[in-house]
N, CA, C and O atoms as a GROMACS GRO file, in nm:
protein
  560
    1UNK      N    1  10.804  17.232 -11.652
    1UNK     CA    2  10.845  17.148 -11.542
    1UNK      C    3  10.983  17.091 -11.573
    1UNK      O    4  11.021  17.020 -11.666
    2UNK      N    5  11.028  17.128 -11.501
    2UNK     CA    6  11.211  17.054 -11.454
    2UNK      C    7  11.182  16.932 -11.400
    2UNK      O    8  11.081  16.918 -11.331
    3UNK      N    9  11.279  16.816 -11.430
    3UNK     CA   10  11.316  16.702 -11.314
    3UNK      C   11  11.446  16.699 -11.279
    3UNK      O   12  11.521  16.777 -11.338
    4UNK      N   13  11.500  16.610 -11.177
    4UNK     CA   14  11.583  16.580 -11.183
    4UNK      C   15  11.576  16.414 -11.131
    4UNK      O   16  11.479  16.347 -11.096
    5UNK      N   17  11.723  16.378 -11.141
    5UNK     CA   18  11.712  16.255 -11.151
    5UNK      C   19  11.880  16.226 -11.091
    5UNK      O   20  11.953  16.325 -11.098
    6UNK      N   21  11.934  16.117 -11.041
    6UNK     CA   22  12.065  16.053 -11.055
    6UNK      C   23  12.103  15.945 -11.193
    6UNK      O   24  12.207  15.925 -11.256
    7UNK      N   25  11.970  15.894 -11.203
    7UNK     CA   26  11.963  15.813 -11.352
    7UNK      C   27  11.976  15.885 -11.419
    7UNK      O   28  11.977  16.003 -11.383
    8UNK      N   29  11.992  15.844 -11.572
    8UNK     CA   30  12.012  15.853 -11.661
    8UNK      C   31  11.886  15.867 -11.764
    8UNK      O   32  11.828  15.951 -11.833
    9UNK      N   33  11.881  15.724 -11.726
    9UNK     CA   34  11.763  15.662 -11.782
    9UNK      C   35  11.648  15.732 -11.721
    9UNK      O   36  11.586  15.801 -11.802
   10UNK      N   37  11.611  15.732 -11.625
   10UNK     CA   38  11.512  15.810 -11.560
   10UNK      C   39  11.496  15.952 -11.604
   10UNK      O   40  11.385  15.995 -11.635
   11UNK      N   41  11.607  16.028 -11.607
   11UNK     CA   42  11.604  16.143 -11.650
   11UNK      C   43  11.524  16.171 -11.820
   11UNK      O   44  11.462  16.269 -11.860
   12UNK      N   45  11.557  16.041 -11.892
   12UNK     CA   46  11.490  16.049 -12.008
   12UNK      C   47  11.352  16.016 -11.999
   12UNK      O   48  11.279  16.101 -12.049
   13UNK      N   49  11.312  15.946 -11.964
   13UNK     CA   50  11.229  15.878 -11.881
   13UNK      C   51  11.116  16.000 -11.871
   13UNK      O   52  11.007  16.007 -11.928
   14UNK      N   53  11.188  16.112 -11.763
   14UNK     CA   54  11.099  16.170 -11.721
   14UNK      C   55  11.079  16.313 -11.844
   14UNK      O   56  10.988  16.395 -11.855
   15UNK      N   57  11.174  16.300 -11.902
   15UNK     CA   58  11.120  16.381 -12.081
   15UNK      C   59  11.036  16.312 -12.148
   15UNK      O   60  10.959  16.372 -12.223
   16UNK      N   61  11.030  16.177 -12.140
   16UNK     CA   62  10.921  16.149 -12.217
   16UNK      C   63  10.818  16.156 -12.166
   16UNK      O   64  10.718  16.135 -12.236
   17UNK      N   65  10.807  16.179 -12.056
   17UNK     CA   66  10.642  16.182 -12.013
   17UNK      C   67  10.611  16.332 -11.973
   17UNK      O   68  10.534  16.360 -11.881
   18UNK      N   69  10.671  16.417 -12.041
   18UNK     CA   70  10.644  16.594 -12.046
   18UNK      C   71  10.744  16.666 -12.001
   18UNK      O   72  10.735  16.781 -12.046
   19UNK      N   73  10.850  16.650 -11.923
   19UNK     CA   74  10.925  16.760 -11.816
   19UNK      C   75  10.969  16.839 -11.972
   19UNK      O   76  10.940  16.788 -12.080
   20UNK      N   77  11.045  16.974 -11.960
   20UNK     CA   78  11.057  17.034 -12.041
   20UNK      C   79  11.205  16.982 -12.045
   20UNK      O   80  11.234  16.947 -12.160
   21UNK      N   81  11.317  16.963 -11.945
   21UNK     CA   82  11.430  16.848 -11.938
   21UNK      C   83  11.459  16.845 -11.791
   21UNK      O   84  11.424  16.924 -11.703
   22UNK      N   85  11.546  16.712 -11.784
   22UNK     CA   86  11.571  16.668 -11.672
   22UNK      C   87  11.724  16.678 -11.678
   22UNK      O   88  11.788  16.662 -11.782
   23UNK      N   89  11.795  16.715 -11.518
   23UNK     CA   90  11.869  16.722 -11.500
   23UNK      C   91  11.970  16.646 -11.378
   23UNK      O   92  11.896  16.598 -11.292
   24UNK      N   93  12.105  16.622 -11.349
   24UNK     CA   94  12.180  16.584 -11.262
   24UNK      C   95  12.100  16.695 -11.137
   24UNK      O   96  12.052  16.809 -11.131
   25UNK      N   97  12.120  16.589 -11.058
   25UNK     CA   98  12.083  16.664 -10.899
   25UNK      C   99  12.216  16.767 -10.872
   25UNK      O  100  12.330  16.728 -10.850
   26UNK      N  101  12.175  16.896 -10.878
   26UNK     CA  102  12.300  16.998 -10.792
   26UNK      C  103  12.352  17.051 -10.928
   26UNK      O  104  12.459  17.107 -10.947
   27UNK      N  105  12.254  17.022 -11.022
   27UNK     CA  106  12.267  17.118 -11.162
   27UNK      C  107  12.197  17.256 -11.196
   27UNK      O  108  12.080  17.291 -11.176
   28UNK      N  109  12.300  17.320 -11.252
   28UNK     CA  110  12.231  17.438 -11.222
   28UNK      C  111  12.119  17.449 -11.373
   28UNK      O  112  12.147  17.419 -11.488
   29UNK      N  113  11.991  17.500 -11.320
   29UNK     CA  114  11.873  17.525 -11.432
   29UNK      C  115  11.910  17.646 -11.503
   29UNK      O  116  11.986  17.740 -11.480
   30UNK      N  117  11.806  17.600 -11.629
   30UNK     CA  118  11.828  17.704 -11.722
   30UNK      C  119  11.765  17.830 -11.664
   30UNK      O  120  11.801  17.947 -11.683
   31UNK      N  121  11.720  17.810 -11.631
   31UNK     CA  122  11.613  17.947 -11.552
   31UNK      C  123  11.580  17.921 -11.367
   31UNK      O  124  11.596  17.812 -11.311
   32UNK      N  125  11.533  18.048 -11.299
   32UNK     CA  126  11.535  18.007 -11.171
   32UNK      C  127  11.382  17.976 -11.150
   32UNK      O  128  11.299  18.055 -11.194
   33UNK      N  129  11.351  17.886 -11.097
   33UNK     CA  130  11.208  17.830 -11.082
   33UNK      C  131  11.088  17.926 -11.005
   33UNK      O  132  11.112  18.034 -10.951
   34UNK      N  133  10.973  17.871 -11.012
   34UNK     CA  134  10.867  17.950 -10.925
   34UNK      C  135  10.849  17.891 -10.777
   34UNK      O  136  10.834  17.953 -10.672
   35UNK      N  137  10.855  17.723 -10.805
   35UNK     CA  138  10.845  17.618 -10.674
   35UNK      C  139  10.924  17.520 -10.739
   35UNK      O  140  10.969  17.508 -10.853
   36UNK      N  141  10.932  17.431 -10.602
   36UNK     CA  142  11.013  17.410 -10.615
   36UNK      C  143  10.986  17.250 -10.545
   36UNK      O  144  11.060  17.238 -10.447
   37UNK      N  145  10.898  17.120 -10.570
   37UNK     CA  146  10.858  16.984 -10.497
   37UNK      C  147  11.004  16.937 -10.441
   37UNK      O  148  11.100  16.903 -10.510
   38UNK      N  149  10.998  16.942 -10.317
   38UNK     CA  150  11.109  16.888 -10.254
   38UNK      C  151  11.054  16.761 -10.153
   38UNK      O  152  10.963  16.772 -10.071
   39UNK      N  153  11.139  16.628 -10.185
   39UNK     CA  154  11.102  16.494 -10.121
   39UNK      C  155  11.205  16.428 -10.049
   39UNK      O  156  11.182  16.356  -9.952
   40UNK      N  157  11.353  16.458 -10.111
   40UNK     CA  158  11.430  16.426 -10.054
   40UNK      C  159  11.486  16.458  -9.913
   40UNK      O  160  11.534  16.379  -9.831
   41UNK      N  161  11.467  16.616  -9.903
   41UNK     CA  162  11.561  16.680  -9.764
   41UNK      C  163  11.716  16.746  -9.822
   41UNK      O  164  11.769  16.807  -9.914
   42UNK      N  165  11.736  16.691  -9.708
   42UNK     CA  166  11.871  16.719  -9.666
   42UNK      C  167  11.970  16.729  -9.775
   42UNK      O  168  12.041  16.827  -9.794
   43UNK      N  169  11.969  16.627  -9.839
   43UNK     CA  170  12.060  16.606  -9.970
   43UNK      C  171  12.031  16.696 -10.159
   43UNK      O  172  12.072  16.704 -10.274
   44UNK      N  173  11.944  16.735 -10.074
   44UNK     CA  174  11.921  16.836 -10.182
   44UNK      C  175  11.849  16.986 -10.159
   44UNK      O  176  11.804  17.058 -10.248
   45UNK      N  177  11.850  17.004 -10.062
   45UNK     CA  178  11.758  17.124 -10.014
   45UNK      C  179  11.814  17.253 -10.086
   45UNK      O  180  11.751  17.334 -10.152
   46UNK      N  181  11.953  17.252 -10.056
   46UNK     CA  182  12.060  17.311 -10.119
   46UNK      C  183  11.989  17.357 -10.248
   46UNK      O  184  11.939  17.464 -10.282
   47UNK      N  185  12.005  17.222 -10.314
   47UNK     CA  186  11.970  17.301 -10.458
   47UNK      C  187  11.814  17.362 -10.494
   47UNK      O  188  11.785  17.445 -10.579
   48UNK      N  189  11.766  17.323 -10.441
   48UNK     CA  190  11.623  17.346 -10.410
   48UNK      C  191  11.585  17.504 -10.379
   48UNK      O  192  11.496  17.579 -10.417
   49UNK      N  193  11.679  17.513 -10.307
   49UNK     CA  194  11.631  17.677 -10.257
   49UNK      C  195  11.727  17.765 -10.387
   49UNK      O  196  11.701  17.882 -10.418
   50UNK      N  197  11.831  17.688 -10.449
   50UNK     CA  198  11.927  17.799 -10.522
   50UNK      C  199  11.811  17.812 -10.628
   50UNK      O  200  11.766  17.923 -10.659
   51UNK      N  201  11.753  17.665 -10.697
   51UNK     CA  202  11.701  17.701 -10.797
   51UNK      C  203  11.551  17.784 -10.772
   51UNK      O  204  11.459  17.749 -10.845
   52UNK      N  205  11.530  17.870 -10.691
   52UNK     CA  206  11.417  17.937 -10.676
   52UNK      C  207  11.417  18.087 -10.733
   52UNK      O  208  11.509  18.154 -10.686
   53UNK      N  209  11.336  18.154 -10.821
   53UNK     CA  210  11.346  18.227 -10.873
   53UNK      C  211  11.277  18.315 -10.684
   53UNK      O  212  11.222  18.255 -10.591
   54UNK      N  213  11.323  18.514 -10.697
   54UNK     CA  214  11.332  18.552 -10.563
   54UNK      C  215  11.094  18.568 -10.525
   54UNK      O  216  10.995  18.596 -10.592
   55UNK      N  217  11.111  18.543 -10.439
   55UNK     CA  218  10.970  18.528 -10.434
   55UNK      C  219  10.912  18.361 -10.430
   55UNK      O  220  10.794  18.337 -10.407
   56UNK      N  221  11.015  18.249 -10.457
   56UNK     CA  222  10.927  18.156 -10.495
   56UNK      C  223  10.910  18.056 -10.361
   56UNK      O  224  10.942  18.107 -10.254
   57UNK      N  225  10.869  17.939 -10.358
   57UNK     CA  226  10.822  17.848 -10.284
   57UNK      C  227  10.892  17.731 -10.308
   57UNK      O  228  10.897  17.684 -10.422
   58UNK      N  229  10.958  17.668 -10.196
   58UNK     CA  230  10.980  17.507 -10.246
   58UNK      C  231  10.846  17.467 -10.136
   58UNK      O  232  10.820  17.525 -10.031
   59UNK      N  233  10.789  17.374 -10.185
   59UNK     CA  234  10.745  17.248 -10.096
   59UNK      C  235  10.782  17.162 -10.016
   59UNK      O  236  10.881  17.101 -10.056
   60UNK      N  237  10.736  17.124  -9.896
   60UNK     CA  238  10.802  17.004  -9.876
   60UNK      C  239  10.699  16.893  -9.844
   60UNK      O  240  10.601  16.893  -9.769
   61UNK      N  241  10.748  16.807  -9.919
   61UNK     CA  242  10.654  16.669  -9.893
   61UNK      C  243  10.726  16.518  -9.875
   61UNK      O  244  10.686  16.410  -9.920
   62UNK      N  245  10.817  16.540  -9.814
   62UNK     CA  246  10.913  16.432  -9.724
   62UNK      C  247  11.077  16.478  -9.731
   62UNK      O  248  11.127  16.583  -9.770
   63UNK      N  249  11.150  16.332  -9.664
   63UNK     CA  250  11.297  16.398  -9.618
   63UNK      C  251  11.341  16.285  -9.598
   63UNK      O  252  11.356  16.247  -9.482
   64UNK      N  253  11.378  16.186  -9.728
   64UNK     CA  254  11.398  16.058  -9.733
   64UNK      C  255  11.575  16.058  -9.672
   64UNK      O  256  11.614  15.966  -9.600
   65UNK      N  257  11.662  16.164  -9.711
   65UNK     CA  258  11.750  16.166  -9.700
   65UNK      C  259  11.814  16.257  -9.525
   65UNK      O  260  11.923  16.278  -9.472
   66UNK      N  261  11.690  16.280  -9.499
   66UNK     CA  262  11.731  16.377  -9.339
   66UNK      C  263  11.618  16.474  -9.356
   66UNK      O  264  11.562  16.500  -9.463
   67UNK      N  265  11.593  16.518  -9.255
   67UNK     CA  266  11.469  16.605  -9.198
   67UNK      C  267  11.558  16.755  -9.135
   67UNK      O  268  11.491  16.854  -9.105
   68UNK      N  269  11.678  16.758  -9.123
   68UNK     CA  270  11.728  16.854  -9.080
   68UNK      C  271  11.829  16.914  -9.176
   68UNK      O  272  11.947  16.893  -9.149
   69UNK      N  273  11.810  16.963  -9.252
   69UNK     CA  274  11.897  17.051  -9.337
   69UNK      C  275  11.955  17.169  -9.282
   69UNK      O  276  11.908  17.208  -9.176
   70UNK      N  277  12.065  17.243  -9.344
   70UNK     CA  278  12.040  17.405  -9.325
   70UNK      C  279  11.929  17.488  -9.359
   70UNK      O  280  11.866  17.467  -9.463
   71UNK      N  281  11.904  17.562  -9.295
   71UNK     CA  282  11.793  17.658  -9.340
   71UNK      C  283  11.772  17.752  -9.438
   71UNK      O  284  11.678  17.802  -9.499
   72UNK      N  285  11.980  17.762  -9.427
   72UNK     CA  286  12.000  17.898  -9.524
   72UNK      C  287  11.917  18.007  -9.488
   72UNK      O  288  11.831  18.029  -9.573
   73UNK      N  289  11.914  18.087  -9.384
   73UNK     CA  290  11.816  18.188  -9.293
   73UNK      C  291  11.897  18.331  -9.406
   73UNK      O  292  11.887  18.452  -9.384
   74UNK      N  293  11.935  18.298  -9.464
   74UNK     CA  294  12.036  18.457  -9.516
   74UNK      C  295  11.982  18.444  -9.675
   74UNK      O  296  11.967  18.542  -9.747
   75UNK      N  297  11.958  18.319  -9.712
   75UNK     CA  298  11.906  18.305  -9.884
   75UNK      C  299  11.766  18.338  -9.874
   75UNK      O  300  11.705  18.410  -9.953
   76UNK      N  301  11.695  18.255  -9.719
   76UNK     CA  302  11.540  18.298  -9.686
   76UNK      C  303  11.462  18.414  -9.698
   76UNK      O  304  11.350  18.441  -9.742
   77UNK      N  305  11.582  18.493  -9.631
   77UNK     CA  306  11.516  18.647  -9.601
   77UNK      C  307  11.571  18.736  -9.710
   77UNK      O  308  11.500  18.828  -9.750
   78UNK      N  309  11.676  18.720  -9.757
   78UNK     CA  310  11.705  18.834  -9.936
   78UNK      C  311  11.627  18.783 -10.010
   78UNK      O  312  11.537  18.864 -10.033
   79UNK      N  313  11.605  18.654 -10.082
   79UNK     CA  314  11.522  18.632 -10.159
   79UNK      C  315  11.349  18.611 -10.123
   79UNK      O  316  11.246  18.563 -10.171
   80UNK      N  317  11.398  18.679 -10.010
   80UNK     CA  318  11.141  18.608 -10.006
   80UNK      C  319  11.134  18.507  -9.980
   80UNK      O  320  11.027  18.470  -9.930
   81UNK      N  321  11.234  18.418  -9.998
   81UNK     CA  322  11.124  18.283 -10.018
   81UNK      C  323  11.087  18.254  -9.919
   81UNK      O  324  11.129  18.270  -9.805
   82UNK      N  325  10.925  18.164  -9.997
   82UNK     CA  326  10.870  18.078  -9.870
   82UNK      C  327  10.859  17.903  -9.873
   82UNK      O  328  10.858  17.832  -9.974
   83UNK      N  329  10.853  17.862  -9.742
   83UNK     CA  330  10.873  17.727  -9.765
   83UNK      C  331  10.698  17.688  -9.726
   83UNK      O  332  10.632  17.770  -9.663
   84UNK      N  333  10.646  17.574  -9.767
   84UNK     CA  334  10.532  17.533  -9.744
   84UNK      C  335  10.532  17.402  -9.713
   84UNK      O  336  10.619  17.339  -9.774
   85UNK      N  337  10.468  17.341  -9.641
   85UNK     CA  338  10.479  17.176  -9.545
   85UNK      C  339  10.319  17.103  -9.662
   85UNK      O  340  10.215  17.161  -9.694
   86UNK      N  341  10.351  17.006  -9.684
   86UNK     CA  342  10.272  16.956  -9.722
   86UNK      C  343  10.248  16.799  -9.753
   86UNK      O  344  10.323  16.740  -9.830
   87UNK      N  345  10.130  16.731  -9.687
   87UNK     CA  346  10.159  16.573  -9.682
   87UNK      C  347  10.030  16.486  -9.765
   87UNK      O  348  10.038  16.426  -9.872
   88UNK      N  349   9.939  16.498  -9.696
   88UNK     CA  350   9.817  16.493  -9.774
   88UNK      C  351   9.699  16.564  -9.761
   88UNK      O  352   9.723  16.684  -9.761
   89UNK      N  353   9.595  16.540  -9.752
   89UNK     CA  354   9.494  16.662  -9.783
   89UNK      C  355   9.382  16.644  -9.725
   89UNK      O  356   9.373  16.564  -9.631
   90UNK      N  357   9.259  16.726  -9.777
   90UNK     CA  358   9.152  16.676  -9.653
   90UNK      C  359   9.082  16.588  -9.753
   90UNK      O  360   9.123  16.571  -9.868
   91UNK      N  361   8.960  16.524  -9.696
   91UNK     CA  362   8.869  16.444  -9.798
   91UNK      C  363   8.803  16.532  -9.918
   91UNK      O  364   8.793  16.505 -10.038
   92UNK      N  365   8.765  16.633  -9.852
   92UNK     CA  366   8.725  16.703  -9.990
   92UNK      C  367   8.858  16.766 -10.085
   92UNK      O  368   8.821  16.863 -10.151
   93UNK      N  369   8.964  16.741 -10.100
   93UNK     CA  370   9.084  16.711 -10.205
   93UNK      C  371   9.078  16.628 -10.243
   93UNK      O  372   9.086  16.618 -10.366
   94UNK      N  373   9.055  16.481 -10.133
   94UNK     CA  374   9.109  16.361 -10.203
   94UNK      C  375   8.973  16.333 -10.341
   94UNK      O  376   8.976  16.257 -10.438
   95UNK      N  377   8.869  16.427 -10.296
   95UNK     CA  378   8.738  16.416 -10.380
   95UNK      C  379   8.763  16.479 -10.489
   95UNK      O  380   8.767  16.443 -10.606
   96UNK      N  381   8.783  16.597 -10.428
   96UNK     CA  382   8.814  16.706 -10.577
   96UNK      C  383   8.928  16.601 -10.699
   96UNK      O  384   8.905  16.572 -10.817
   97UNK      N  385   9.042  16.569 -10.619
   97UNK     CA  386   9.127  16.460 -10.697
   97UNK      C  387   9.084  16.327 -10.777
   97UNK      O  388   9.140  16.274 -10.873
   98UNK      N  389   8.968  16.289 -10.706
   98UNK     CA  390   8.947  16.146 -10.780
   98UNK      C  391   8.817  16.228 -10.875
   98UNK      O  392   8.764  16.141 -10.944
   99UNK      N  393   8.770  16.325 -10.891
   99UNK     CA  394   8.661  16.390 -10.961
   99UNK      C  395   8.790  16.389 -11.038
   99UNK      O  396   8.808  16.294 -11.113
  100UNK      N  397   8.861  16.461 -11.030
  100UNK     CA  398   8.957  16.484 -11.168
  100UNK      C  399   9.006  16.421 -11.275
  100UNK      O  400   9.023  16.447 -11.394
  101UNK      N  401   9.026  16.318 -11.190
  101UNK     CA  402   9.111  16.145 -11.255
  101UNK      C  403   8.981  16.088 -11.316
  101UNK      O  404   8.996  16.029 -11.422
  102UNK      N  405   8.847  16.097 -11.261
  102UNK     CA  406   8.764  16.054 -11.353
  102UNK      C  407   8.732  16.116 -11.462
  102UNK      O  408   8.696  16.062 -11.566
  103UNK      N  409   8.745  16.253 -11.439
  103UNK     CA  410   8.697  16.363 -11.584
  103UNK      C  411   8.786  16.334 -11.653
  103UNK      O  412   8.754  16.256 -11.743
  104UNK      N  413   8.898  16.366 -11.651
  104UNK     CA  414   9.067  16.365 -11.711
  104UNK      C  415   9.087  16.177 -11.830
  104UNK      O  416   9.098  16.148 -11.949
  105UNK      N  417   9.081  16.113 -11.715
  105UNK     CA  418   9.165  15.994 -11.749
  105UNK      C  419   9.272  15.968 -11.745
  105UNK      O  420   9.332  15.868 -11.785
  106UNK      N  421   9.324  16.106 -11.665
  106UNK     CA  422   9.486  16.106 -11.601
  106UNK      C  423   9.468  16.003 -11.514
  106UNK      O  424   9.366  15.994 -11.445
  107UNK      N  425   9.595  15.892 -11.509
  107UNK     CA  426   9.632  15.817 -11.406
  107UNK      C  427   9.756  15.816 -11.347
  107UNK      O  428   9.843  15.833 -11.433
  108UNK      N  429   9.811  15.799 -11.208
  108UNK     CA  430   9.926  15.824 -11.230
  108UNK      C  431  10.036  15.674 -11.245
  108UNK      O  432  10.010  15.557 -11.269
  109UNK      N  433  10.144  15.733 -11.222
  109UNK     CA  434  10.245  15.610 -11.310
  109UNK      C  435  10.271  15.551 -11.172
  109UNK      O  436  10.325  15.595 -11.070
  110UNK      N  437  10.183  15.378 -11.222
  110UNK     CA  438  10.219  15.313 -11.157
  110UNK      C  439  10.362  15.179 -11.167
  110UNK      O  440  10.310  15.074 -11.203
  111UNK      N  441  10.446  15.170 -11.154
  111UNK     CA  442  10.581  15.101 -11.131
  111UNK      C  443  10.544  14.958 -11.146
  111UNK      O  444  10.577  14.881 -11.237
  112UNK      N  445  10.462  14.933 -11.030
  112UNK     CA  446  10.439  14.744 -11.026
  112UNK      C  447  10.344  14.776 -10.912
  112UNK      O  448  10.342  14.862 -10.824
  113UNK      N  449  10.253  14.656 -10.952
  113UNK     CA  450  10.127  14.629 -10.852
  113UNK      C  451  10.234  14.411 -10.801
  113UNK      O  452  10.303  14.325 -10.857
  114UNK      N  453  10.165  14.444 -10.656
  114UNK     CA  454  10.189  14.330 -10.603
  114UNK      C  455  10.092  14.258 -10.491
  114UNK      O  456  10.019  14.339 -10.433
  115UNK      N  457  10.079  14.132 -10.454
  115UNK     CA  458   9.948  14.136 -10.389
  115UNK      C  459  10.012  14.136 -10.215
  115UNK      O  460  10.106  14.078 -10.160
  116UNK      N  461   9.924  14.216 -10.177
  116UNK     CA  462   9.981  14.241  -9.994
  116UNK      C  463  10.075  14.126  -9.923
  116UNK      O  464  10.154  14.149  -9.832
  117UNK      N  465  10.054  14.019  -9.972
  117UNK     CA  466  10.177  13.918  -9.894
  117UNK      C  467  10.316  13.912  -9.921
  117UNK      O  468  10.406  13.843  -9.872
  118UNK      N  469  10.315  14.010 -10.016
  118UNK     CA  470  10.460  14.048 -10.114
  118UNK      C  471  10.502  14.204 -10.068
  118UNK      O  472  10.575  14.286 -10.125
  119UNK      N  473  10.426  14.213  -9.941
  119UNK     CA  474  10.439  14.370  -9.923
  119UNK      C  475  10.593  14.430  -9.864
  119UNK      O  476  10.633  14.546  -9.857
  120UNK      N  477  10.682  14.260  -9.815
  120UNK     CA  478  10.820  14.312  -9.795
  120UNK      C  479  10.908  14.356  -9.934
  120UNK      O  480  10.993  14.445  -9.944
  121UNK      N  481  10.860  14.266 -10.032
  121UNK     CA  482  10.911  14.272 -10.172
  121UNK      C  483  10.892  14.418 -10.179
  121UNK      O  484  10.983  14.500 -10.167
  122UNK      N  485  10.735  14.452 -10.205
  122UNK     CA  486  10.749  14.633 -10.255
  122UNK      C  487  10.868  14.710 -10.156
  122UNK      O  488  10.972  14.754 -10.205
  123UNK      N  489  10.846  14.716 -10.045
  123UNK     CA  490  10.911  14.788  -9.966
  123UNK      C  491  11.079  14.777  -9.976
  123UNK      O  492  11.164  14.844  -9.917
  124UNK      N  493  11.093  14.665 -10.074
  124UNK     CA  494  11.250  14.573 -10.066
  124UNK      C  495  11.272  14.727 -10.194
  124UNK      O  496  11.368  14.803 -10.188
  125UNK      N  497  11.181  14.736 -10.278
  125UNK     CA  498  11.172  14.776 -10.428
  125UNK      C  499  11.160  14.886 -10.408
  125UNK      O  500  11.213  14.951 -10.498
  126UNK      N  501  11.110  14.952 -10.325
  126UNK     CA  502  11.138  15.096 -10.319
  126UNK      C  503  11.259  15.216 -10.192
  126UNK      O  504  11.296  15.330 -10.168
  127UNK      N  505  11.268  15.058 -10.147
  127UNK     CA  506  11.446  15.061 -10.074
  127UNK      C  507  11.547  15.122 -10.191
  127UNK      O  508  11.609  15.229 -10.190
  128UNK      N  509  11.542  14.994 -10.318
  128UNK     CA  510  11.642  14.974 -10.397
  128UNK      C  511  11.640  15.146 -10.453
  128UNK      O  512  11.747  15.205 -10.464
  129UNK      N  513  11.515  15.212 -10.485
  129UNK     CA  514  11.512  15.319 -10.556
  129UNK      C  515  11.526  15.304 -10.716
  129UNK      O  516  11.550  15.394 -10.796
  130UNK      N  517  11.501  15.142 -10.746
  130UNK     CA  518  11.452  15.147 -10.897
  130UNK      C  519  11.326  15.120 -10.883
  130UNK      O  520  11.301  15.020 -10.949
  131UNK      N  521  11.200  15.176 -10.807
  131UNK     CA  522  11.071  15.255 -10.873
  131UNK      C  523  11.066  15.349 -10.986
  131UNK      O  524  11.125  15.456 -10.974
  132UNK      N  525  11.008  15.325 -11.084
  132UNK     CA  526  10.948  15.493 -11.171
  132UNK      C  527  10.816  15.493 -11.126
  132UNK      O  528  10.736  15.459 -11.213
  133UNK      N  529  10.768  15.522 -11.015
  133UNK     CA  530  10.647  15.564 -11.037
  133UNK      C  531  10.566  15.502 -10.914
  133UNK      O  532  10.653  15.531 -10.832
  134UNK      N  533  10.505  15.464 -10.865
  134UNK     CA  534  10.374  15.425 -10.747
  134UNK      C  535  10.399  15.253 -10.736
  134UNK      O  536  10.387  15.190 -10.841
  135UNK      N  537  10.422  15.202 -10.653
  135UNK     CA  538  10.439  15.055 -10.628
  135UNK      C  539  10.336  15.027 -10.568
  135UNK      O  540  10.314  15.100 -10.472
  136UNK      N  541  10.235  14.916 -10.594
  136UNK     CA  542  10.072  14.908 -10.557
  136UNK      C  543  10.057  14.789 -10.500
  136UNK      O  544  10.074  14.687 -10.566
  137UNK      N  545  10.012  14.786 -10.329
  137UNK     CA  546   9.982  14.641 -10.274
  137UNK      C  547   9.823  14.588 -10.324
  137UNK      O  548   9.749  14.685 -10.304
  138UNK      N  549   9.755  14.491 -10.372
  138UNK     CA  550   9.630  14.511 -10.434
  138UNK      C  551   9.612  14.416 -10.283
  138UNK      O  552   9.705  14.380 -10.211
  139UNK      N  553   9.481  14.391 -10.264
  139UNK     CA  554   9.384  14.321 -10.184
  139UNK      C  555   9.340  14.176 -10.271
  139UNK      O  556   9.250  14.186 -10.354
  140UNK      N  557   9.392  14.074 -10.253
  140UNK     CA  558   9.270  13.986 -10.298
  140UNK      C  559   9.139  13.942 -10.321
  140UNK      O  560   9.118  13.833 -10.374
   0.00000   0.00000   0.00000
């Protein structure tokens, strides 16, 4: 697994918690990928599709930065690739998923928990884009 990052810090960040390394956004990889998790859009789609090895898949699971990119219809069709839409899942995923997290003890990385009356704060906090990880409104 590749990351990338604009941080720095993040980029290390995300080596320490497994990536094999992390890189500047619009850097070219050591190798061309299989897929390819795309969240941003627009501002990176670009690299997204370069770094696809021919045959592979990016994802998409948001478009924080624009929903309308180029398509690149000429990189689409020489290289294979396919794109796949993806947001959340049915209940029997979200089951299969929390079966997992209980077998496992994988959790994922949560940033900061806050209690729902602070819910402009999270939203202030994941404006800023210094999240690492899941920002959590709890219930009293």
């Amino acid at each position: 697994v590749y990351a990338t990052s604009r941080s720095e810090e993040r980029r290390a960040r995300a080596v320490e918690l497994g990536a094999a390394e992390a890189f500047e956004p619009g850097a070219r990889l050591p190798v061309r990928v299989d897929a390819v998790l795309e969240t941003v859009g627009k501002a990176t789609w670009d690299h997204s599709l370069k770094s696809l090895r021919p045959g592979g898949t990016v994802v998409v699971a948001g478009a924080t930065t624009g929903a309308d990119p180029s398509a690149d219809l000429a990189r689409m069709f020489w290289r294979q690739l396919e794109v796949k839409g993806s947001s959340m899942g049915t209940i029997a995923e979200l089951r299969a998923v929390c079966a997992l997290l209980e077998e496992t003890g994988v959790r994922p990385l949560v940033d900061s928990e806050l209690p729902l009356d602070q819910a402009r704060a999270a939203l202030e906090r994941l404006h800023s884009g210094e999240e690492f990880g899941k920002v959590v409104l709890t219930h009293a």
